[in-house]
C-alpha positions in Angstrom: 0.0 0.0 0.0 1.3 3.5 -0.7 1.1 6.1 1.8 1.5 9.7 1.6 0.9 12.5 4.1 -1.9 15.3 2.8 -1.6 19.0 4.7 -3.9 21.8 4.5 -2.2 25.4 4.5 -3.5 28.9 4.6 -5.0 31.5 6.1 -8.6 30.2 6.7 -8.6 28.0 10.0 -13.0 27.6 9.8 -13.1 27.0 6.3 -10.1 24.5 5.8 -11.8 22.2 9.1 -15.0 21.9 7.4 -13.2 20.8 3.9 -11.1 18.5 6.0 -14.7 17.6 7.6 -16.2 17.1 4.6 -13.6 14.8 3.4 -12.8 12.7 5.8 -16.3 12.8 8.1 -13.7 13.8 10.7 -13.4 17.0 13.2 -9.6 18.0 13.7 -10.7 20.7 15.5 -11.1 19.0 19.0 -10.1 21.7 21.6 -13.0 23.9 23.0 -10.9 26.8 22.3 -10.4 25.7 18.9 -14.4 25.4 18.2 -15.5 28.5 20.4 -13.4 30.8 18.3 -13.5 29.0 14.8 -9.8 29.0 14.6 -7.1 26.1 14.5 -4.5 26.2 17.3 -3.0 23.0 17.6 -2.4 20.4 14.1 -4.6 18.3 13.5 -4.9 14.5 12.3 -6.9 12.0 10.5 -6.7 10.1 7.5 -8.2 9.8 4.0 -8.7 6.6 2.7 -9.1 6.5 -1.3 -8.8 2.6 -2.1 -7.4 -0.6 -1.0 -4.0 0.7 -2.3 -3.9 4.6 -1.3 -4.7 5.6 2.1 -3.6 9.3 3.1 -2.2 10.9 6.1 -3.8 14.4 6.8 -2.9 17.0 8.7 -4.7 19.9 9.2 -2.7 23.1 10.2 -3.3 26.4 11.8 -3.7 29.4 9.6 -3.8 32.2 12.2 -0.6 33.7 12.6 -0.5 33.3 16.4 0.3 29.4 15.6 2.7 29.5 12.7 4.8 27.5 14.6 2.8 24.6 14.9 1.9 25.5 11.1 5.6 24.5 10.5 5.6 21.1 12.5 2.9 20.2 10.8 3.7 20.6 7.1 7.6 19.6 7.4 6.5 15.9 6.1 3.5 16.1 3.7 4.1 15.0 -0.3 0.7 17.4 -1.0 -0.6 20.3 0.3 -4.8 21.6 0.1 -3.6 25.3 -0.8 -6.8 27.2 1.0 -7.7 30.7 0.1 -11.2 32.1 1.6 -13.3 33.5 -1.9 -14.9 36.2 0.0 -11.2 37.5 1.2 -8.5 36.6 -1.4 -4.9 36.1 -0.7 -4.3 37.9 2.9 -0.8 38.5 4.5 -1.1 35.1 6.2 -1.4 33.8 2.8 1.8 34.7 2.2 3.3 33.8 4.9 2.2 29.9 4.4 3.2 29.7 0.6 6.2 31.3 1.6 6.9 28.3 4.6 5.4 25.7 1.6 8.5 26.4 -1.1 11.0 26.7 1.8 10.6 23.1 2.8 10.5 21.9 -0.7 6.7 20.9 -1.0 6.5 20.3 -4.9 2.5 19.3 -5.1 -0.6 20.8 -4.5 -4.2 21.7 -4.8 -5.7 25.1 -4.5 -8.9 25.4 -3.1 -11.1 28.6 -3.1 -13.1 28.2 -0.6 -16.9 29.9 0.8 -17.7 30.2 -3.0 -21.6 30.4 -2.0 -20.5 33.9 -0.5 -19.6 35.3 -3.4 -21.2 35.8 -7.0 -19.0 34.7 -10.3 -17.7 38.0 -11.1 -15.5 38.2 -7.8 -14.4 34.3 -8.2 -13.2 35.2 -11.7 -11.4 38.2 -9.7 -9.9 36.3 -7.1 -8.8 33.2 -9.6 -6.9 35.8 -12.0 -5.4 36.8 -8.5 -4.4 33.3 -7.2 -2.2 32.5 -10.9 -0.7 35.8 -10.5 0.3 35.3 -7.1 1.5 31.2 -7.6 3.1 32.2 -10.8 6.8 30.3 -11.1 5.9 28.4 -7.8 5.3 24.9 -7.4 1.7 25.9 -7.6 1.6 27.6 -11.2 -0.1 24.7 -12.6 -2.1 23.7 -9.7 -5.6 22.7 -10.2 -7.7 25.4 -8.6 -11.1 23.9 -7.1 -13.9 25.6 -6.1 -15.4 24.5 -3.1 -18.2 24.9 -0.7 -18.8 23.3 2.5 -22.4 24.0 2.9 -23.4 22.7 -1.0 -20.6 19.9 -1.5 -19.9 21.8 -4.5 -16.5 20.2 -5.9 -15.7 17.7 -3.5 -16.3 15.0 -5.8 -13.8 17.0 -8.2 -11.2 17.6 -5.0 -11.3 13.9 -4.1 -10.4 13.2 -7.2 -7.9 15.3 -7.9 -6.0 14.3 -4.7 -6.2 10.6 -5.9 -4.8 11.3 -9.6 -2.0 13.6 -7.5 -1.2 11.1 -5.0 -0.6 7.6 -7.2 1.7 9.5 -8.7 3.9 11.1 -5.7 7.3 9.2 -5.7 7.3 6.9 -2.3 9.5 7.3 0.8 12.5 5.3 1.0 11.2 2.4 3.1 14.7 1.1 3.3 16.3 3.8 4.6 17.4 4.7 8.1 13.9 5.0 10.5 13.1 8.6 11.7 10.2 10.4 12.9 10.0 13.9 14.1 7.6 13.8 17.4 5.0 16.0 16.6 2.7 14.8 20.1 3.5 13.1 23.2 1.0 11.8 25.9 0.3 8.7 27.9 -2.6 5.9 28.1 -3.2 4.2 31.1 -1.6 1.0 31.4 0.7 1.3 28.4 2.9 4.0 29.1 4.5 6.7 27.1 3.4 7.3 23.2 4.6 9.5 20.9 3.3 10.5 16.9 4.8 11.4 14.1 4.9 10.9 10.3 7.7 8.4 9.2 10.0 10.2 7.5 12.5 6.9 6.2 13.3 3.5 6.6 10.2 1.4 9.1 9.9 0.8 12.3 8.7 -2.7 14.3 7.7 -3.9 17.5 10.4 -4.8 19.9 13.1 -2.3 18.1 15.6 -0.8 20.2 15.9 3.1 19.7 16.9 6.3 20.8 15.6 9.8 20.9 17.7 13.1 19.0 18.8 15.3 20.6 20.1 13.6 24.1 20.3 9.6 23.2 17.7 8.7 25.1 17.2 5.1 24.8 13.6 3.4 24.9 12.2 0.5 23.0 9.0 0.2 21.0 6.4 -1.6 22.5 3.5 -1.0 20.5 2.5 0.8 16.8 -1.1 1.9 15.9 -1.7 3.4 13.0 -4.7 5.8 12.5 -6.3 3.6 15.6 -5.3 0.1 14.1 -2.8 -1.7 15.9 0.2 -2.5 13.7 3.4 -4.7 14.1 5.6 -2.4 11.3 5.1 1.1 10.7 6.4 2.6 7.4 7.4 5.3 5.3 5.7 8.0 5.2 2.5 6.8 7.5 1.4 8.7 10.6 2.2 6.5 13.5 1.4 6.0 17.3 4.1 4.3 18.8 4.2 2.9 22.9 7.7 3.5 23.8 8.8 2.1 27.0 12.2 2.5 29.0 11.6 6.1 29.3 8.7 8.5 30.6 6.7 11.2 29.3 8.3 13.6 30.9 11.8 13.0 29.3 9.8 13.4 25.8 8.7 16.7 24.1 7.7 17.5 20.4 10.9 18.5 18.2 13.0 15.4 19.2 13.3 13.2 16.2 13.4 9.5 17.1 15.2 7.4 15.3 18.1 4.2 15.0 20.5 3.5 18.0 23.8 5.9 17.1 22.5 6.9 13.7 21.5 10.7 14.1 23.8 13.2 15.2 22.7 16.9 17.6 24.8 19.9 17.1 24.7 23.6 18.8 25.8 24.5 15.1 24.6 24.0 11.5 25.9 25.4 8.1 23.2 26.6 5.7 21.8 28.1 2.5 19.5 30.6 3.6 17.1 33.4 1.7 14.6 36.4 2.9 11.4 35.7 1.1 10.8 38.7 -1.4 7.9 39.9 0.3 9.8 40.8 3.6 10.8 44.2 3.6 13.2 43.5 6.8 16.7 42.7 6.3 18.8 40.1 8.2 21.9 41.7 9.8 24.7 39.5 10.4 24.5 37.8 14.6 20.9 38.8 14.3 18.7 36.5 16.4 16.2 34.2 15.1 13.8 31.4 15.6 14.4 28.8 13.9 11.7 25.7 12.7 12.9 22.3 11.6 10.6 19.5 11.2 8.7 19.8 14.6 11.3 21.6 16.9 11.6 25.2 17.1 14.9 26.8 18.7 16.0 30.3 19.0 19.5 30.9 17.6 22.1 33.4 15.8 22.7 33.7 12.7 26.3 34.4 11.7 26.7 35.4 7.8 29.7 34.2 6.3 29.8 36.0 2.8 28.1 39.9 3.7 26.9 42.0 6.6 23.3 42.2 5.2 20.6 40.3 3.3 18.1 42.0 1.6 14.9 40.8 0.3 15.0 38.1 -2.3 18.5 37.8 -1.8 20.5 34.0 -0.7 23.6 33.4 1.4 25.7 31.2 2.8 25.8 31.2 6.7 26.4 29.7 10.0 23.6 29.7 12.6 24.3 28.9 16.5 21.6 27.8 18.2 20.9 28.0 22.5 19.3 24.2 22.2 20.7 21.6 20.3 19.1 20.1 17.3 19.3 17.0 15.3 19.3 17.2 11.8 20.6 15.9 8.2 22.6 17.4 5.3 19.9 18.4 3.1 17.1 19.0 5.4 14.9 22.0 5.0 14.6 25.1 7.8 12.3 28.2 7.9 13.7 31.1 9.4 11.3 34.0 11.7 12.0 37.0 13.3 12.6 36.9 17.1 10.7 39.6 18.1 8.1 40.8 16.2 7.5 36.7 15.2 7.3 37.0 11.4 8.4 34.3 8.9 11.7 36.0 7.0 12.7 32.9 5.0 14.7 29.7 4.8 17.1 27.4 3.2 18.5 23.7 3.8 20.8 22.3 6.0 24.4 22.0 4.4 26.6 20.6 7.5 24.2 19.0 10.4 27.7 19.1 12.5 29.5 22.1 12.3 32.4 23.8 14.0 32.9 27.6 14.6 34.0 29.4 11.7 35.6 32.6 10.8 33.5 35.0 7.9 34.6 35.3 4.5 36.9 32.5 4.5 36.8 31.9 1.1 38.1 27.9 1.4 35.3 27.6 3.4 32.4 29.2 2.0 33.6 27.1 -1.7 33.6 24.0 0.9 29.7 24.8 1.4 28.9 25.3 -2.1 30.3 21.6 -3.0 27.6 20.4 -0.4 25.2 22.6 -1.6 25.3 21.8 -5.5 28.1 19.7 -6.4 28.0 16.6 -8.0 27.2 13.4 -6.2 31.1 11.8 -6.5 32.1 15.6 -5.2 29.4 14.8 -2.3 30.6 11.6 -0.9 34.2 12.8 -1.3 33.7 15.8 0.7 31.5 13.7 3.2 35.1 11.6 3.4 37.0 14.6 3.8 34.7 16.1 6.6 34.4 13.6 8.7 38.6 12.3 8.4 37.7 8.8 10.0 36.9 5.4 8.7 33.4 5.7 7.2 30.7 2.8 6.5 29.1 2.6 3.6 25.8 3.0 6.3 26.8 6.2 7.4 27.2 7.3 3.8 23.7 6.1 3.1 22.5 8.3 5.9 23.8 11.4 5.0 23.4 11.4 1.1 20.1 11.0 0.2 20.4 8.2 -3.0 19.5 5.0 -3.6 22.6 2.4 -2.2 23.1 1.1 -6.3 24.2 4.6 -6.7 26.3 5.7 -3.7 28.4 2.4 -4.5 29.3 2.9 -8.3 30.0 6.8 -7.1 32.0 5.3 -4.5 34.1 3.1 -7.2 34.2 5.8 -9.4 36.0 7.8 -6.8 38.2 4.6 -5.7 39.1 4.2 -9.1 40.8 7.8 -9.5 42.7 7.3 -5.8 40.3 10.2 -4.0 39.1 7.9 -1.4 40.0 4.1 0.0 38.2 0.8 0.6 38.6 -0.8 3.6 36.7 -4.0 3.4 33.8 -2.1 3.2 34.6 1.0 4.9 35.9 4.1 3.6 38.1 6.8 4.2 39.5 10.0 1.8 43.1 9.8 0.9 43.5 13.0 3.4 43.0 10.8 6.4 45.6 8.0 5.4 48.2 11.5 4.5 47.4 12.8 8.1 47.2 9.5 10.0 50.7 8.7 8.2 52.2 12.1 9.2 51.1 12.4 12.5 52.6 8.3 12.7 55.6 9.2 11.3 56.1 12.3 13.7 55.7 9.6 16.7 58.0 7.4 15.6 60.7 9.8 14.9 60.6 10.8 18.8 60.4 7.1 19.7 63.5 6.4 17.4 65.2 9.8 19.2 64.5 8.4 22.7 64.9 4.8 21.9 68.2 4.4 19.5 68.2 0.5 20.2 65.0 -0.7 19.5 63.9 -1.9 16.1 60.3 -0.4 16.6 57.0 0.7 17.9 54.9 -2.2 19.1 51.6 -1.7 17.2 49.3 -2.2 20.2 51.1 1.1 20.7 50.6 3.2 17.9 46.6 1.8 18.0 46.3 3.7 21.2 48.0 6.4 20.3 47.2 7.3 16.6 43.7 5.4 16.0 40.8 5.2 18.4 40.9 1.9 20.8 37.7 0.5 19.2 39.3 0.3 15.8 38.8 -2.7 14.5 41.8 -4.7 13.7 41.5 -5.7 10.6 41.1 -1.7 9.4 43.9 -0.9 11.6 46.1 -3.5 10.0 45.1 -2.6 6.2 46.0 1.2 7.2 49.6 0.3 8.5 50.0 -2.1 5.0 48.4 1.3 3.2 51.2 3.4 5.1 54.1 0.5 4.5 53.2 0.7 0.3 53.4 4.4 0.4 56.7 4.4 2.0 55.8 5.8 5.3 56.6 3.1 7.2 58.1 0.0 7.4 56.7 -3.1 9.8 59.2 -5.8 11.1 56.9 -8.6 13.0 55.0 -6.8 15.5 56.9 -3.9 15.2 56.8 -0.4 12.9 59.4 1.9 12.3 59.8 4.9 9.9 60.4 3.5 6.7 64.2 4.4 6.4 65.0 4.2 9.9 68.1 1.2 10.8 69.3 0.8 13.8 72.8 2.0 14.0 74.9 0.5 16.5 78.6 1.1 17.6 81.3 -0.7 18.3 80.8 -1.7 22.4 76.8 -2.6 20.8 78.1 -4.8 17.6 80.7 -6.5 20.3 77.7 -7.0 22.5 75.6 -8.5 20.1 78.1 -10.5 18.0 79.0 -12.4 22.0 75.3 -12.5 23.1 74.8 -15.0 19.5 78.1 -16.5 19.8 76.6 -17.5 23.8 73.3 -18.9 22.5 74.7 -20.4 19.3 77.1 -22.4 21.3 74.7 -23.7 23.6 72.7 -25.0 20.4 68.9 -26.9 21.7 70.2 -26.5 25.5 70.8 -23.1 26.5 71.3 -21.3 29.7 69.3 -18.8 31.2 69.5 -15.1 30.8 70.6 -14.2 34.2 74.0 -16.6 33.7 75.0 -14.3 31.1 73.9 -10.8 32.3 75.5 -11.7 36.0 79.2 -12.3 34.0 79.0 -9.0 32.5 80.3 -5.8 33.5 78.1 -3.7 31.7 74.8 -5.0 32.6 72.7 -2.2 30.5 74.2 -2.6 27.5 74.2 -6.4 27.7 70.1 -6.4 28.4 69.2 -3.5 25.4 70.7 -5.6 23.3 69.3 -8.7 24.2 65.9 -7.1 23.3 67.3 -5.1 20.1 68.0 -8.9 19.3 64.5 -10.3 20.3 62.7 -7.7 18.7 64.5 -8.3 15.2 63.8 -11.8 16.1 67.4 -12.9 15.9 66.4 -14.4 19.4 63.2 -16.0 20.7 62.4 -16.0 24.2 59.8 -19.3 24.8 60.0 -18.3 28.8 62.1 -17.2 30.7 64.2 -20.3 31.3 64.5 -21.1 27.2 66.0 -18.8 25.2 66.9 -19.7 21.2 68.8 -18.5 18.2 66.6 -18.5 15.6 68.7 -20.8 13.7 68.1 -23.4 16.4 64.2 -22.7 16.6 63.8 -23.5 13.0 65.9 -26.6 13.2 63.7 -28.0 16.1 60.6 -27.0 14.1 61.9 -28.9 11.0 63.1 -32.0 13.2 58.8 -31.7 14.2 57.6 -31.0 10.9 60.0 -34.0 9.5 58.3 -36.6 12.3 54.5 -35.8 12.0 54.7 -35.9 7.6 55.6 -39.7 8.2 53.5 -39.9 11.7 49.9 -39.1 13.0 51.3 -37.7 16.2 54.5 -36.2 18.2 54.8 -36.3 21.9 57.3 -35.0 24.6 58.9 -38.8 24.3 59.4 -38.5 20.5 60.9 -35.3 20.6 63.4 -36.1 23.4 64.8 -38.9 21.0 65.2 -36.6 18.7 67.0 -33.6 20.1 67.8 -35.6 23.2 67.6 -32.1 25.7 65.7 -31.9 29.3 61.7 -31.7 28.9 61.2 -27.4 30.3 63.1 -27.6 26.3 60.7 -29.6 25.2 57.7 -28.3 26.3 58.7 -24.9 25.2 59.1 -26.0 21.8 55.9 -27.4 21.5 53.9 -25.0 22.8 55.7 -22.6 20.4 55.1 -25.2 17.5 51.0 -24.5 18.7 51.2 -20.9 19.0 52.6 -20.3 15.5 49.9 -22.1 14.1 52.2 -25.4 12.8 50.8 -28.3 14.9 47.5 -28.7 17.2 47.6 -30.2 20.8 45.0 -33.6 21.4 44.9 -36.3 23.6 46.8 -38.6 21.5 49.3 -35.5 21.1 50.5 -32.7 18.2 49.5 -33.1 14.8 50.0 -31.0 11.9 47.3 -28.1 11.1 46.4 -28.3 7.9 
């Protein structure tokens, strides 16, 4: 079934309830208030339902301009708006004011409906219709069907219901696959179930028993229940209106403007980067630092904003700009804003989101401000590239996903594309801009010339090391080893075992070191399968220091292998016992302690250790019968 969300905007709050009335059967004025003084104050909901195949969401706004604000929560998420202009008054300034808030937040269909026509005779229709195209002309309404309509006669309801059906079967469908989210537009609780919160579905679906969290403040909860218009539901989709039981957190904690969505999928920021302009019926101008209000999707929060490319904005007129908000919001690149005046409240504008994250920025920096025109406009491989660049970290394919709005198919040949001329990197299905390998190398590279500096004798950085130091903890080790083979190909370093070094750097050792090292071999080499412990050499030495540094400078080239600290070997030795093992088990099943004594003939701690190397490296297995070969 498709589902689309249907809002009714303008000026005339009596006359837009009884259309809604009319076609639905339904009353979404429900406050006394509401009836006693025959306006709209809060939105209202209910639902249209044309066929098996089409049922519509519909909202019903306030047109007074007292309630603007909840005019803007309610139409952030309908596909069609129910344009309403009053016959016997014509467009008034709240007219304005709505079609103005309708093109800022991208609404591309719509009715027009004129109506109270029984108040009025033909002449002053004709009148008010020549009015209406003047006043829509190069909108997303210049085409629109105008209907005229009459709640007392039904006059061209029939005509309006059908028009909303031809409309609506052809409204492209919300991404059902996407990432959920749903700004909360109302929050209250029933008896017995707990806290519930509404909302239209603005991507991806929801289901019982999902674990989520609410935007701004991660605020986790879990869905206990969906209804939608009344009927119980187990999945709740794009771009339905849905009721959903939340439990794990109380009604108190929730308020409209919160958008709830995935566990650790949204991001909240003090400070967004936008396209903004001043409608061209405003005759105010916005001054740079100048406080606002500022609506997106059901939240309103008051806020600065900071112009990056002039001091002023005039009517008409579009720029680039920063605004820092007093309460946090959550948001997406791409998402659409209106802009009002603090005090007098007046709607001045809007614009989209260009960075949901931002940092402080200085004004007419030019890098910056060209930065913000490749995320307004540029093309969709200059898109994901920037994302890359933005964010400087390892990046899923996800993430991506969530923050450029295309279909999967063609995020991943954009992301090829770019792969293919070197911009960005794939990591086993992550990805990450060349910038980040180039500063991750440098800032490596920098570390390991001070480690060199301070530690002249060692080979090398353990790389437990440089993952604590360089990358985050949580890194994953298979991204963290395919960075350091990235940074060993490209010549910034160079990885010996477990250990990383600048890629030129050698250890340099002088004479007293070389003697040290050639007698430490000679010792071990000598003693062959049974050696002697460390101690035995270090307490016949006069220079104990230099006799232990090199003793690891050797074991960390692995030139010697410690297998504990009573069995020390040569390499040369280690690989000869592993052969003399390897050699038994090709003609036998099995090798034990007794077979490997007859072969070496050495005391069983040698033994042992041998053994339990020949497991750790992978080259036999231990059973109850004893070692056999891994295949």
């Amino acid at each position: 079934m498709k589902h689309i969300v249907l809002g009714t905007s303008g000026h005339i709050d009596h006359g837009k309830t009884s259309l809604i009335k009319c076609l639905t059967g339904f009353d979404t004025d429900t406050l006394e208030e509401e009836k006693r003084r025959g306006i709209t104050i809060n939105n209202g909901y209910t639902n249209l339902k044309i066929d098996d195949e089409l049922n519509i969401g519909v909202i019903d706004v306030p047109g007074h301009e007292k309630f603007i604000k909840n005019m803007v929560a309610g139409v952030s998420s309908i596909d069609l708006v129910l344009f309403v202009i009053g016959a016997d008054d014509g467009i008034m300034p709240q007219t304005k004011e709505h079609f103005s808030i309708l093109k800022t937040l991208g609404v591309k269909n719509g009715i027009i409906v004129l109506t109270k026509v029984d108040l009025v005779d033909d002449e002053w229709i004709n009148f008010i219709i020549d009015e209406i195209k003047e006043f829509t002309k190069g909108s997303f309404l210049e085409n629109a069907k105008i209907v005229k309509f009459s709640s007392k006669t039904g006059e061209g309801l029939d005509i309006l219901k059908s028009e909303i059906k031809n409309i609506s079967k052809n409204i492209e469908e919300k991404d059902r696959e996407a990432l959920f989210r749903m700004g909360i537009d109302r929050v209250f609780t029933i008896k017995g179930f707990g806290t519930v919160v509404t909302g239209t579905v603005l991507g991806g679906r929801v289901s019982i028993g999902d674990n989520l969290e609410l935007y701004p403040g991660k605020m986790k909860c879990k869905v206990r229940g969906i209804q939608i218009h009344g009927v119980d539901k187990i999945i709740g989709e794009a771009g339905e209106r849905c009721a959903i039981n939340l439990t794990g957190i109380e009604k108190e904690d929730v308020k409209r403007g919160l958008i709830l969505g995935e566990v650790n999928r949204e991001v909240s920021s003090y400070i967004i980067d936008a396209k903004i302009y001043l409608s061209d019926y405003i005759e105010k101008n916005i001054v740079n630092r100048q406080r606002i209000r500022l609506n997106h999707g059901t939240k309103e929060v008051i806020g600065r904003i900071i112009l990056l490319d002039r001091d002023e904005l005039k009517k008409g007129e579009e720029a680039y700009c920063q605004i820092r908000l007093e309460e946090e919001i959550s948001s997406r690149s791409g998402d659409k804003i209106v802009i009002r005046n603090y005090s007098p409240i007046e709607t001045l504008g809007g614009g989209s989101v260009l960075d949901a994250k931002a940092n402080k920025c200085k004004r007419f920096k030019e890098e910056y401000i060209e930065n913000l025109k490749i995320k307004e406009s540029g093309s969709l491989n200059k898109k994901i590239e920037n994302l890359l660049k933005d964010l400087n970290t390892i990046v899923s394919l996800n993430d991506i996903k969530n923050e450029i709005n295309k279909e999967e198919e063609v995020i991943l040949d954009s992301l090829k594309e770019l792969e293919e001329e070197k911009r960005i990197i794939s990591l086993d299905n992550m990805y990450i801009h060349n910038r980040f390998l180039l500063d991750k190398s440098e800032e490596l590279v920098q570390l390991l010339n001070k480690f060199h500096l301070e530690n002249s004798l060692k080979i090398g950085m353990k790389k437990e090391e440089i993952k604590s130091k360089i990358f985050n903890k949580k890194i994953k080790k298979v991204y963290f080893e395919e960075l350091l083979a990235l940074m060993e190909k490209r010549s910034y370093i160079k990885i010996q075992n477990n250990y990383v070094s600048t890629y030129d750097f050698v250890v340099k050792l002088n004479l007293a070191q070389k003697n040290m090292k050639n007698e430490l071999l000679n010792y071990f080499l000598e003693d062959g399968f049974k050696t002697r412990k460390l101690k035995e050499i270090l307490d016949k030495q006069r220079d104990r220091k230099l006799c232990l540094s090199i003793f690891e400078y050797l074991k960390e080239g692995g030139e010697l292998i410690e297998l504990s600290e009573e069995v020390i070997y040569t390499k040369v030795y280690l690989d000869k016992a592993l052969e003399e093992v390897k050699k038994f088990l090709e003609k036998k099943t099995y090798i034990n302690l007794s077979d490997l004594k007859e072969i070496l003939n050495i005391p069983r701690k040698y033994l042992i250790s041998i053994l339990e190397y020949s497991d750790k490296i992978l080259l036999t297995e231990r059973t109850e019968e004893g070692r056999k070969l891994l295949e």
